[in-house]
Backbone as JSON Lines, residues from 0, in Angstrom:
{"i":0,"aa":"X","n":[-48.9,-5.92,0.61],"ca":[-48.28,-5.59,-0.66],"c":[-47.73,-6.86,-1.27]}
{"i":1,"aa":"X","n":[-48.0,-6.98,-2.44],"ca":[-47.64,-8.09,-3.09],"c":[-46.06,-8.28,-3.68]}
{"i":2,"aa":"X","n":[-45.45,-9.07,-3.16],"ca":[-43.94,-9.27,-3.76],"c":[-43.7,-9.32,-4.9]}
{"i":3,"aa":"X","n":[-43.15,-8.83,-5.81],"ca":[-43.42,-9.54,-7.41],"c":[-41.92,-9.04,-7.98]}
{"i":4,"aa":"X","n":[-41.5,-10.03,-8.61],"ca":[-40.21,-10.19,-9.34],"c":[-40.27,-8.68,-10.5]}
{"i":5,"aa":"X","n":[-41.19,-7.96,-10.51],"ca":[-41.11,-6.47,-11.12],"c":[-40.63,-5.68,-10.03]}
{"i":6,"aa":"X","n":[-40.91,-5.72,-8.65],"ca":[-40.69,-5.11,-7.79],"c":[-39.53,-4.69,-7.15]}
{"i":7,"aa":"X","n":[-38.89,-5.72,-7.62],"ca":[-36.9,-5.58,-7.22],"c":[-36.82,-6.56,-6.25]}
{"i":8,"aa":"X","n":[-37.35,-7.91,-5.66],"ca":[-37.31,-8.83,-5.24],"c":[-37.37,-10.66,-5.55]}
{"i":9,"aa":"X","n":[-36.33,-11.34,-5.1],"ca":[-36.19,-12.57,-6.12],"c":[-37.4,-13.49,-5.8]}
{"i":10,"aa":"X","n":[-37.01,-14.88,-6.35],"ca":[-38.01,-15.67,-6.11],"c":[-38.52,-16.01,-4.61]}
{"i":11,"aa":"X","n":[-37.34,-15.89,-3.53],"ca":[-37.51,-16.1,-2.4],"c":[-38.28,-15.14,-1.47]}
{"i":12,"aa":"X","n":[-38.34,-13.85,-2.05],"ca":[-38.69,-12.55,-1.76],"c":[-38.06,-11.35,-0.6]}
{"i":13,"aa":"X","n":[-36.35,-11.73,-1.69],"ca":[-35.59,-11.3,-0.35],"c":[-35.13,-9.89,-1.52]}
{"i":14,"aa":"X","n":[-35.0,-8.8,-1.3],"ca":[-34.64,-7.83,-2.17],"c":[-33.2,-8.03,-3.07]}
{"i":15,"aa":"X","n":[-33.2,-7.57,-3.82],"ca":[-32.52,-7.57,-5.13],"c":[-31.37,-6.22,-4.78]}
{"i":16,"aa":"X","n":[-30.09,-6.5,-4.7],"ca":[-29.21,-5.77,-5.0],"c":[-29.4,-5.1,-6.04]}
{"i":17,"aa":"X","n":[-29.16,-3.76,-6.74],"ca":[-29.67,-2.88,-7.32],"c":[-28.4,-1.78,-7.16]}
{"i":18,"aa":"X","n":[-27.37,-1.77,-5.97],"ca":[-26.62,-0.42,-5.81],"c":[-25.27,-0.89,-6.19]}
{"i":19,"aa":"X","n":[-24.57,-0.52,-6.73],"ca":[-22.65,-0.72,-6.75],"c":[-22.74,0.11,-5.45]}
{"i":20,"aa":"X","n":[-23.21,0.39,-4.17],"ca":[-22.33,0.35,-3.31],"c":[-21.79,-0.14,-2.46]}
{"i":21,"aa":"X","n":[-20.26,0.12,-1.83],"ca":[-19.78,-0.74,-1.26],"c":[-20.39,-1.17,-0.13]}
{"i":22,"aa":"X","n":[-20.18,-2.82,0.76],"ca":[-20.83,-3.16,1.59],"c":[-20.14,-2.55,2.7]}
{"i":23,"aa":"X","n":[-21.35,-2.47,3.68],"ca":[-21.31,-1.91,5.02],"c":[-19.53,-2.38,5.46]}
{"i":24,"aa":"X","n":[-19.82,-1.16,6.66],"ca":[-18.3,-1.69,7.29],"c":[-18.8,-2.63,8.16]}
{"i":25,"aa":"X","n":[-19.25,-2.89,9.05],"ca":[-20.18,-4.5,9.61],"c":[-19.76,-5.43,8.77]}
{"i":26,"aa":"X","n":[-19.79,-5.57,7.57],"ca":[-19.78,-6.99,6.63],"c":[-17.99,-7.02,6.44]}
{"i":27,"aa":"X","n":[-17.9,-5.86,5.84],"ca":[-16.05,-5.94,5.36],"c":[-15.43,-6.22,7.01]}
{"i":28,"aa":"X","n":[-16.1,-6.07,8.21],"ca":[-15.01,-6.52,9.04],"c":[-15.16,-7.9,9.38]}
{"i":29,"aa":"X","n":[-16.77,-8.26,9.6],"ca":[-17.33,-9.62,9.43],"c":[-15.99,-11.06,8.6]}
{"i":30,"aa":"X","n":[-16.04,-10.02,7.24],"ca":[-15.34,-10.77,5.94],"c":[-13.63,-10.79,6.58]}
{"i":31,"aa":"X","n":[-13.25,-9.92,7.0],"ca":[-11.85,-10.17,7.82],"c":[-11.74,-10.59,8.95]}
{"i":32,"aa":"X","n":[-12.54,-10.49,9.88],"ca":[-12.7,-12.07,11.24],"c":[-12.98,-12.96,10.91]}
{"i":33,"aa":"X","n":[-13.18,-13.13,9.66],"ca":[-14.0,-14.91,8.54],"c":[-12.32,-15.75,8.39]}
{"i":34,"aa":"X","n":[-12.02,-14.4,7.57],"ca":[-10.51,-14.57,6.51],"c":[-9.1,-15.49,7.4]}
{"i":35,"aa":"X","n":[-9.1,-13.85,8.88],"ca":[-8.22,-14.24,9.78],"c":[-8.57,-15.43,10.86]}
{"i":36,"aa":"X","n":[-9.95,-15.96,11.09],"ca":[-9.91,-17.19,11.62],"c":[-9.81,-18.63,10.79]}
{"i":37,"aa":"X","n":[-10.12,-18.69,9.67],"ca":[-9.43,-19.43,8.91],"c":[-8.49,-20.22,8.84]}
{"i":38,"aa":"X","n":[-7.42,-18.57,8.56],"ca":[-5.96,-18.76,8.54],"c":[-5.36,-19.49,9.99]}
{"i":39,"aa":"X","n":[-6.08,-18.98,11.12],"ca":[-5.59,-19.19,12.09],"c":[-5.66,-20.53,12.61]}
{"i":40,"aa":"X","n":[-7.13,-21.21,12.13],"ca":[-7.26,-22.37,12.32],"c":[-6.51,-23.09,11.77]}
{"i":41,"aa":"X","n":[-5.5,-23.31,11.11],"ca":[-4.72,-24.07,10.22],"c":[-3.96,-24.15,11.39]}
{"i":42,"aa":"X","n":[-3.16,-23.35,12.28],"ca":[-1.96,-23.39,13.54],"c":[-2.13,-24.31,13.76]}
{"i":43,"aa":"X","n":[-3.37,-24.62,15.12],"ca":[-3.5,-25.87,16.19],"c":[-3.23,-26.9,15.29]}
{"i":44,"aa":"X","n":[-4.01,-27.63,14.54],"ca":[-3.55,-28.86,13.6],"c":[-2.08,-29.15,13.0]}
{"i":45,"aa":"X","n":[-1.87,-27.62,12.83],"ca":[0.17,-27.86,12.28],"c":[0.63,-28.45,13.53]}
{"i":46,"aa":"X","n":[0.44,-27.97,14.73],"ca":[1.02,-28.01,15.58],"c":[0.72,-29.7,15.88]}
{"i":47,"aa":"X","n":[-0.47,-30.05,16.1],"ca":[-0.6,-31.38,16.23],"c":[-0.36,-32.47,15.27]}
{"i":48,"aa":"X","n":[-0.24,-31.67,14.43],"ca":[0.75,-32.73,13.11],"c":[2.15,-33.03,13.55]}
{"i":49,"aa":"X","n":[2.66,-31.65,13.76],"ca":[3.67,-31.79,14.31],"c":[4.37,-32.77,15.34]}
{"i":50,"aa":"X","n":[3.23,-33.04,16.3],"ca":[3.51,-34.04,17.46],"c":[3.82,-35.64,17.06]}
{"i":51,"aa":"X","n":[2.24,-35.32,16.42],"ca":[2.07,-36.83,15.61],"c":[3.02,-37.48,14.85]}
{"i":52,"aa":"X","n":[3.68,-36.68,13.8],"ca":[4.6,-36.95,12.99],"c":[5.96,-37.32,14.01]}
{"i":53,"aa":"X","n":[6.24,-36.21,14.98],"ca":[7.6,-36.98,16.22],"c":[7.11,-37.96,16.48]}
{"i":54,"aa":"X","n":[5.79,-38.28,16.79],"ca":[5.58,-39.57,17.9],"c":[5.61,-41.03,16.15]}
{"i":55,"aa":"X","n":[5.29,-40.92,15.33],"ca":[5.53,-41.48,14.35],"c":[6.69,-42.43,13.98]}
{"i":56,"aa":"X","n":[7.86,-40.79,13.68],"ca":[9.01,-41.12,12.34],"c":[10.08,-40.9,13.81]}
{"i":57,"aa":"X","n":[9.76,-40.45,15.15],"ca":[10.8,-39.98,16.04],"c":[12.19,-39.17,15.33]}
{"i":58,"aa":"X","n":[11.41,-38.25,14.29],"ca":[12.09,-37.71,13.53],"c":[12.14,-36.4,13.16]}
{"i":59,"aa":"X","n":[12.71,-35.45,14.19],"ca":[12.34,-33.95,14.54],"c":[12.73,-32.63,13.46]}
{"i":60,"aa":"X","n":[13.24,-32.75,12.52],"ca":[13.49,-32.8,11.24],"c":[12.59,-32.54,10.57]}
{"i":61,"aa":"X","n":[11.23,-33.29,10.23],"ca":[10.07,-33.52,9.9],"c":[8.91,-32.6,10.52]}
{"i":62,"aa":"X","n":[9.3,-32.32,12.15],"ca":[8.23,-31.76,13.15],"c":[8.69,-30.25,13.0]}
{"i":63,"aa":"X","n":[10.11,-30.39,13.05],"ca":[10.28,-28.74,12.97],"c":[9.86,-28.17,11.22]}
{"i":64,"aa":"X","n":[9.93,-28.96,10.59],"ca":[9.55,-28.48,9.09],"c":[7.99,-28.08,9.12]}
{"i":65,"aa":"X","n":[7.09,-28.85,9.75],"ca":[5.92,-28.51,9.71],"c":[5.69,-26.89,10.7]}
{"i":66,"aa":"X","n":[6.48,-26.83,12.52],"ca":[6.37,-25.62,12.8],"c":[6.93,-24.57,11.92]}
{"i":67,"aa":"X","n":[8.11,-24.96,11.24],"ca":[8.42,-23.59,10.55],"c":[7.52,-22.97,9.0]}
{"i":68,"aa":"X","n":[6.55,-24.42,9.15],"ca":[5.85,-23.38,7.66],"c":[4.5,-23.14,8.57]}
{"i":69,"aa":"X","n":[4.33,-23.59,9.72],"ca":[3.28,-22.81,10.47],"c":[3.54,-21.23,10.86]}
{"i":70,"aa":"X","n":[4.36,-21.05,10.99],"ca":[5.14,-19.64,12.03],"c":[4.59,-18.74,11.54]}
{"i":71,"aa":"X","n":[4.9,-18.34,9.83],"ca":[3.88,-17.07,9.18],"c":[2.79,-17.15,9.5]}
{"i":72,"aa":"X","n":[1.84,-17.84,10.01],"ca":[0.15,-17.71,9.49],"c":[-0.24,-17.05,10.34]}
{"i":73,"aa":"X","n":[0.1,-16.78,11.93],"ca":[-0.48,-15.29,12.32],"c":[0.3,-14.13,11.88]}
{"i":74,"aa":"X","n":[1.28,-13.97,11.21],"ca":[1.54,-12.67,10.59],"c":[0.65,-12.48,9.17]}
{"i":75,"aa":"X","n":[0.54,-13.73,8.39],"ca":[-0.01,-13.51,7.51],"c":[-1.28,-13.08,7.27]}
{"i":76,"aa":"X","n":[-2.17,-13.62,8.62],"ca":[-3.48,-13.83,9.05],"c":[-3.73,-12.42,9.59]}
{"i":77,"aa":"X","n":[-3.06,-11.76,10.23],"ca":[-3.29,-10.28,10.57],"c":[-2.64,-9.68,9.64]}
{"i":78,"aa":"X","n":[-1.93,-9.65,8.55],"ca":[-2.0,-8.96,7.15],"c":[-3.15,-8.53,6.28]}
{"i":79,"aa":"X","n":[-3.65,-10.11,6.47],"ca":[-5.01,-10.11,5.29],"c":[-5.94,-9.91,6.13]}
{"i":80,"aa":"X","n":[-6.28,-9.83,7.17],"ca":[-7.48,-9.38,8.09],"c":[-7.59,-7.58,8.14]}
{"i":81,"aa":"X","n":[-5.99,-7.28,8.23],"ca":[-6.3,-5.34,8.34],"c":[-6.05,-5.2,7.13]}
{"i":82,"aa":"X","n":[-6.17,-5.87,6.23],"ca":[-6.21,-5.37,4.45],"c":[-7.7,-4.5,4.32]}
{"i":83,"aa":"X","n":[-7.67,-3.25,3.66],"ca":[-8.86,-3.19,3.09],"c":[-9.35,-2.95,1.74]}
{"i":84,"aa":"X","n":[-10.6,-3.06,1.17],"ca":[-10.67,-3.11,-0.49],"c":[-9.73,-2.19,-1.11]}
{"i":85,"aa":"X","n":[-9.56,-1.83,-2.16],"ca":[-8.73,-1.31,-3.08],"c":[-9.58,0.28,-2.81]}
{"i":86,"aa":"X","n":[-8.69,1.78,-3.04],"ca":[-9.1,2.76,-3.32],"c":[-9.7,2.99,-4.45]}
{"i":87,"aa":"X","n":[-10.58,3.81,-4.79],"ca":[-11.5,3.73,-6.06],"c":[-10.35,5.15,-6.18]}
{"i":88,"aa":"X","n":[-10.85,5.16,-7.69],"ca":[-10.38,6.63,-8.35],"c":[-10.98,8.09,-7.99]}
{"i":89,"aa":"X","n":[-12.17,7.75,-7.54],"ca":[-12.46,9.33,-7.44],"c":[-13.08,9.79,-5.66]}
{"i":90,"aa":"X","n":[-12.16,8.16,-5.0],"ca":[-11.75,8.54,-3.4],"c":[-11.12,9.35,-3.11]}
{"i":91,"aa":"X","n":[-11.06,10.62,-2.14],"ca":[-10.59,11.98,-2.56],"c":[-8.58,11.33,-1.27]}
{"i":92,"aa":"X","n":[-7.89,11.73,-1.71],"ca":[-6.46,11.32,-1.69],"c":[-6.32,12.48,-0.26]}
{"i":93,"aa":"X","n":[-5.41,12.01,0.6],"ca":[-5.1,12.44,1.73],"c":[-4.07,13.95,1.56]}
{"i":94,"aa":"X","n":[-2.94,13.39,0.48],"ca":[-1.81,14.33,0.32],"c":[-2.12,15.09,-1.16]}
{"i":95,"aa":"X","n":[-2.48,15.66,-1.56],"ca":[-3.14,15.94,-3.02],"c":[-1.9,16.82,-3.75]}
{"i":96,"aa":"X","n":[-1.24,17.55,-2.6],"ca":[-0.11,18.55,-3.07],"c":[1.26,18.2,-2.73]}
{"i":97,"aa":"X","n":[2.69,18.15,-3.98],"ca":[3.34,17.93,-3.77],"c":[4.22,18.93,-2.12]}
{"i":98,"aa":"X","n":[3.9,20.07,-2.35],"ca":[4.89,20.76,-1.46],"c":[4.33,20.49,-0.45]}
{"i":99,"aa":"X","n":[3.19,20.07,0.49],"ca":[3.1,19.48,2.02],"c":[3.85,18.45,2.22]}
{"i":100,"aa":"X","n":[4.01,17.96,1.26],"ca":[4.61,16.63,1.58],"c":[6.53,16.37,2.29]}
{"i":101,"aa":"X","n":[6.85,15.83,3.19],"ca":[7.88,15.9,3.45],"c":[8.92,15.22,2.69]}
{"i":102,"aa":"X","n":[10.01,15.82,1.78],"ca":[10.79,15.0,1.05],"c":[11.45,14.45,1.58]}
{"i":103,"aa":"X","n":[12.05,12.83,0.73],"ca":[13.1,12.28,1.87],"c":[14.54,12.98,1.62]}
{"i":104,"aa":"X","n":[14.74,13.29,0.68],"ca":[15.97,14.14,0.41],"c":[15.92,15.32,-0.05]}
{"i":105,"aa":"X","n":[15.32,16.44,0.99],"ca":[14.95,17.4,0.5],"c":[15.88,18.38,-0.01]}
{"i":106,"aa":"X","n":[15.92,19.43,-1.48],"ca":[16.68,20.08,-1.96],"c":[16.57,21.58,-1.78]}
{"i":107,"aa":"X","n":[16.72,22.74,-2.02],"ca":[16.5,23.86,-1.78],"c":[15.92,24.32,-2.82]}
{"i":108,"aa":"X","n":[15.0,25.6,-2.72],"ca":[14.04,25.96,-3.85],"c":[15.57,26.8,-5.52]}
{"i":109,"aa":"X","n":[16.04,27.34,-4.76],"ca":[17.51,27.61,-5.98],"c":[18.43,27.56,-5.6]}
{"i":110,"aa":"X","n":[20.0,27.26,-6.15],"ca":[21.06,26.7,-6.12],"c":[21.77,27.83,-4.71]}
{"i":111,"aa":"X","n":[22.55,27.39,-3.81],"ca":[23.5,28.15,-3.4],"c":[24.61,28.73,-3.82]}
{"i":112,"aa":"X","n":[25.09,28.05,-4.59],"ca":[26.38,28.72,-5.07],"c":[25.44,28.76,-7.01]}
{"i":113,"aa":"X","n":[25.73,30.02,-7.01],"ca":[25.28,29.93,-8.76],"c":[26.72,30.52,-9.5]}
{"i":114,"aa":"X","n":[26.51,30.34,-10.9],"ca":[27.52,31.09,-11.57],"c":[27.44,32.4,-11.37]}
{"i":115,"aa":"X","n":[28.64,33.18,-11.21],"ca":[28.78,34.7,-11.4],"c":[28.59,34.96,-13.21]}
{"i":116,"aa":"X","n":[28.15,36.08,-13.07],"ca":[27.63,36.65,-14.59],"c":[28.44,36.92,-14.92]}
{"i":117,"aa":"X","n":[29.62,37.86,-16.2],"ca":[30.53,38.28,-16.39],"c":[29.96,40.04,-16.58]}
{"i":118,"aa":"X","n":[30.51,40.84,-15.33],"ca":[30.06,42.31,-15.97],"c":[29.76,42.95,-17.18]}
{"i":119,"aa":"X","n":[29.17,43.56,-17.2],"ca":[29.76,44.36,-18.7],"c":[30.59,45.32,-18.68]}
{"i":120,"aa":"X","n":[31.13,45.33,-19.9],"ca":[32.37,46.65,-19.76],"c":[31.42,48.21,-19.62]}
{"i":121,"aa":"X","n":[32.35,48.5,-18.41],"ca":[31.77,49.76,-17.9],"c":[32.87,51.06,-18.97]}
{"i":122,"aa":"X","n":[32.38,51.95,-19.36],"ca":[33.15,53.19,-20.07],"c":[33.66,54.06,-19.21]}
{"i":123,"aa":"X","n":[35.27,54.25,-19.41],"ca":[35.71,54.88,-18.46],"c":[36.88,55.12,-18.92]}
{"i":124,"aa":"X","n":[38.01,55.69,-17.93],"ca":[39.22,55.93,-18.66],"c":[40.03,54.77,-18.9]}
{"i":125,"aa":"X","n":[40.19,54.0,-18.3],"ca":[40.74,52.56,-19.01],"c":[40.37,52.07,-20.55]}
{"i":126,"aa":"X","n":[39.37,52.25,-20.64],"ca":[38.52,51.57,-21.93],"c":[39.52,51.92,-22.81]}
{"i":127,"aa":"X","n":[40.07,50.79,-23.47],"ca":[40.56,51.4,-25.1],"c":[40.62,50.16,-25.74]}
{"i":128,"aa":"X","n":[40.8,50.77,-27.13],"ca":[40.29,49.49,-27.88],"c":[41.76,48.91,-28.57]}
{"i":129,"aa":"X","n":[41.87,47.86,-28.94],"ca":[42.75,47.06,-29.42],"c":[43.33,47.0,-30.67]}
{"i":130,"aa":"X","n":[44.04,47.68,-31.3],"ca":[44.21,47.61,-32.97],"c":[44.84,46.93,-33.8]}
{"i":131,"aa":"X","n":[44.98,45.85,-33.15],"ca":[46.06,44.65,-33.55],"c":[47.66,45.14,-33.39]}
{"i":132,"aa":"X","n":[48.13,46.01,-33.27],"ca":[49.54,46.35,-33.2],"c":[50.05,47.2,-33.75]}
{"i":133,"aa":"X","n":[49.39,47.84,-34.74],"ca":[49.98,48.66,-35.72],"c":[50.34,50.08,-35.44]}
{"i":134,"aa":"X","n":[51.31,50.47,-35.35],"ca":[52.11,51.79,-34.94],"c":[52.45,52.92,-36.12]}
């Protein structure tokens, strides 16, 4: 079969991406053992900067400044390594309904103490009416 740039393959004759879908999980973890060895490789060298610079300036001041901006990079480095891409919009959501959800300050569905209503006047022998005073 003949390769041909109509076919969905480039000049090299390696196939042509064609899908928005996302890459394998193989590659996205690939891409975070890439990320987090990186980061990590930066340590050993701080550290031997570090030496170098004491054996230098005999000036520890200098050596501890370099370990202390080393110190984050394996926290940082296993941050961005268990990061994963962004959720798309129509990724279906874990908690979808408010009421499963556990509130942190949860309230009661209606008040405990509510206002009392004011009765209505019941008809009876008490009932009488008021005439301003007039005798």
């Amino acid at each position: 079969m003949k390769r041909d740039s109509d076919l969905g393959f480039d000049d090299n004759g390696r196939p042509v991406l064609i899908t928005a879908a996302e890459p394998s999980y193989e590659e996205q973890h690939r891409a975070r053992v890439r990320k987090y060895m990186t980061l990590m490789s930066f340590r050993v060298p701080a550290l031997i900067l570090a030496a170098l610079a004491y054996g230098a300036w005999h000036n520890g001041l200098i050596s501890l400044a370099i370990i202390a901006l080393s110190l984050p990079l394996p926290w940082m480095a296993v941050l961005i390594a268990n990061d994963r891409p962004p959720r798309r919009r129509d990724e279906p959501r874990r908690f979808d309904d408010d009421r499963h959800r556990t509130q942190l300050f949860p309230r009661a569905e209606r008040r405990a103490i509510e206002a009392a209503e004011e009765p209505a006047p019941q008809p009876g022998p008490r009932a009488f009416k008021y005439d301003g005073g007039s005798d």
